[in-house]
N, C-alpha and C positions, 0 to 999 in steps of 0.2 A: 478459644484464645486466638486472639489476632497478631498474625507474624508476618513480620516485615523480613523480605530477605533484599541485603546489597551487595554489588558488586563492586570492588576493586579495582580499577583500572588507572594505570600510569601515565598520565597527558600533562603537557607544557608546551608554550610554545614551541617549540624546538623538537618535538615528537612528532616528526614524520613516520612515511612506511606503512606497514601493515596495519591498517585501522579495521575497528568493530564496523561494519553496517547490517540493520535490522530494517527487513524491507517488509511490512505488512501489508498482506493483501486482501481486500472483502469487501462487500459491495455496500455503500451509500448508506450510512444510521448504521454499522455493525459495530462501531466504537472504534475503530481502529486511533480516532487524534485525540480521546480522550484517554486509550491505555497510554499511549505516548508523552502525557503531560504528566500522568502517574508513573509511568518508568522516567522522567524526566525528578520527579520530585524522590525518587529511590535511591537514584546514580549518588554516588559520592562525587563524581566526576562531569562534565557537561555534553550532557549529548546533544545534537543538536537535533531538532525537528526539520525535514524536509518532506513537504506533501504535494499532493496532486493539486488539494484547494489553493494552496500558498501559490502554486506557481501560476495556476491559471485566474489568481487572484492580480496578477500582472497585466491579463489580457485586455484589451476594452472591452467594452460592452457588448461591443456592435456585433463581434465576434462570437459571443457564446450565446447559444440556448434559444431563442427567438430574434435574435439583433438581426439588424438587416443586413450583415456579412457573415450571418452564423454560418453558411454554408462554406465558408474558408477555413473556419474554425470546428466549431461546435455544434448542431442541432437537434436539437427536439424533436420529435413527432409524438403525437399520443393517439393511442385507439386502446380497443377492449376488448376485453375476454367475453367468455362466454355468457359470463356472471355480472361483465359488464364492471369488473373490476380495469380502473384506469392502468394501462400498463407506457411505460417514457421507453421511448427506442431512439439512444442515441447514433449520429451519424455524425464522423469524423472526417474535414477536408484537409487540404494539404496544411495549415499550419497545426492543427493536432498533431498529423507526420511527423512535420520537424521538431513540437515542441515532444514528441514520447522519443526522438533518438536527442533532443540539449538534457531531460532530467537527467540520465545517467551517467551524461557525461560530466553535471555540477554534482551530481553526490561523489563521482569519483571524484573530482578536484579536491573537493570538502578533504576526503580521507583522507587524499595524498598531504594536504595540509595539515595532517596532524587529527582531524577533528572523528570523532564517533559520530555515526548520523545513523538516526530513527527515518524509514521513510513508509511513509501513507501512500497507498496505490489502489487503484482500481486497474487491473489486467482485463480488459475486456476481448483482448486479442493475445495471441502467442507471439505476434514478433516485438510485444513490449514490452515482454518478457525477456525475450533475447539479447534484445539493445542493452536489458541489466546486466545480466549474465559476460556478454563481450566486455562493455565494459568495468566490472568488478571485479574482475578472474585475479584482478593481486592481491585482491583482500577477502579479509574474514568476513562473510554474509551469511546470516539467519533469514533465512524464507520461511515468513511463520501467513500459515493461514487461520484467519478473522472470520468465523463462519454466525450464522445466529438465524433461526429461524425467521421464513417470510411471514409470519402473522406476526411477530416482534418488529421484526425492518416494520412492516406497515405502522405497526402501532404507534415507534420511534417517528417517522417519518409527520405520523401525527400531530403526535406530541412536542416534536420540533417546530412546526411552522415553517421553516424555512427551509422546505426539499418539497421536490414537487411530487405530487402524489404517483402513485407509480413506478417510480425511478427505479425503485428495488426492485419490483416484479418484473422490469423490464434488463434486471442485471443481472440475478441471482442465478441463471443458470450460461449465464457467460465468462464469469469472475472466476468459477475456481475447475477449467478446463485442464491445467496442470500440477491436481492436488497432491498429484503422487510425489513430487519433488521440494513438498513443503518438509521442512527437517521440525515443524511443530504445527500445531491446531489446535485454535483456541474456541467453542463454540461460547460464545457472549448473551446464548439466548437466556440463560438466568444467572449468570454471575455477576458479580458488581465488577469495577473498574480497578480497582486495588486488586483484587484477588487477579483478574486476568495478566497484569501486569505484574504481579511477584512472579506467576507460572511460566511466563516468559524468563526474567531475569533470571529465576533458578535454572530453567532447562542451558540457559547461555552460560550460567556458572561450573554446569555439569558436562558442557560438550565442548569442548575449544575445538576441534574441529567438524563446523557444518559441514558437510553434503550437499544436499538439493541444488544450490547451482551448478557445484562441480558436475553432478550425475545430470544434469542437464544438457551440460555445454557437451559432456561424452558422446550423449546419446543422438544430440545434435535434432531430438525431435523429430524423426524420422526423415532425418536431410535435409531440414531445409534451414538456410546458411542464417547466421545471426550477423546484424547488422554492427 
C-alpha cells in the first residue's frame, strides 16, 4: 500500500521568524532536486527550492567547468584510476569563495521573509558547511544526508547524459566528511523518489527540534572559526 504522509505548516505573507530549512547534501546523480520537487508536491504549504545548480545556473559560461575563466570560478580536470575509470577533480577560485559564503546568506533572507526553503548542496569542503551553520543558527535546519552507491551515481550519470562522467567518483569520498551531524540519511541507491521524500517529511513531522547544526556550531569542528 502506498502512503503519502504531509505536513502542516502555517505560512502568509506576514509570517516572519523562525522558518523550516532542509538543507540536502550528496554528491552529483544522488537525487537530491528530484526528492525536493516530490517534498515540493507533498507540502500542503510552499517550500521553496534553493540549490547549488540554480545559483551557479546565474554564472556565465566562461566561468565554469572548461570556460576560459573557469579558473576564477569553477574547473575541471579529469584523469584515472587504476581501472582507468574517468574520475572529474573539481578546483574552486575565488568567485566559488564568495558565491559558498552569498548561498547561505540568500537562504537566510528567504526564511527571514517568511519562506520554507528545500536546499540541494554539494559540501565538498567543511567551511561550507560552516558559512550554513553561522548563518542559520535562528532557524529550524534539517541536515539530511543523500547517500547512494558509486556503481548507481555512475549508472545515473549515464543515463543522464548530462553530467560528466566521473564527477561522482571524483566526489563521493569528499561530500559526506561531516556525516556524523546529519540529524537524517537517506541512501537512494534503490529507492524511488516518493518513498525517499515521504522518509524525510515524516522524520521533520517527528522531530521539531533538529540538532546537527546546533552540535556542529558547539563543537566548532575542532576550532576552526565559521565564516
Amino acid at each position: 500500500m502506498h502512503v503519502t504522509f504531509f505536513i502542516m505548516l502555517s505560512l502568509n505573507e506576514f509570517d516572519r521568524g523562525n522558518k523550516m530549512i532542509i538543507i540536502l547534501n550528496g554528491c552529483s546523480s544522488a537525487g537530491k532536486t528530484s526528492i525536493i520537487k516530490e517534498m515540493q508536491n507533498l507540502y500542503d504549504t510552499p517550500l521553496l527550492h534553493m540549490g547549488l545548480d540554480r545559483f551557479w545556473a546565474m554564472v556565465p559560461a566562461q566561468y565554469k567547468e572548461y570556460g576560459i575563466k573557469a579558473d576564477e570560478g569553477y574547473s575541471f580536470s579529469k584523469a584515472y584510476d587504476s581501472n582507468h575509470n574517468p574520475i572529474i577533480h573539481i578546483q574552486g577560485g575565488p568567485l566559488v569563495t564568495q558565491i559558498d559564503h552569498t548561498m547561505p546568506q540568500v537562504v537566510h533572507t528567504l526564511a527571514d521573509c517568511g519562506h520554507d526553503v528545500a536546499v540541494d548542496e554539494i559540501f565538498i569542503n567543511d567551511k561550507i558547511l560552516y558559512n550554513y551553520a553561522k548563518a542559520l543558527e535562528s532557524h529550524t535546519v534539517y541536515f539530511v544526508g543523500i547517500l547512494c552507491s558509486l556503481e548507481e551515481l555512475e549508472r545515473r550519470e549515464k543515463q543522464r547524459g548530462n553530467r560528466s562522467l566521473g564527477l561522482a567518483r571524483g566526489l563521493i569520498d569528499l561530500v559526506h566528511t561531516s556525516k556524523k551531524y546529519y540529524d537524517l540519511t537517506i541512501d537512494t541507491t534503490n529507492l524511488d523518489v516518493a518513498t525517499c521524500a515521504q522518509k524525510i517529511i515524516h522524520f521533520i513531522q517527528q522531530t521539531p527540534q533538529p540538532l546537527g547544526l546546533k552540535n556542529l556550531r558547539k563543537s566548532n569542528m575542532g576550532g576552526l572559526k565559521i565564516a
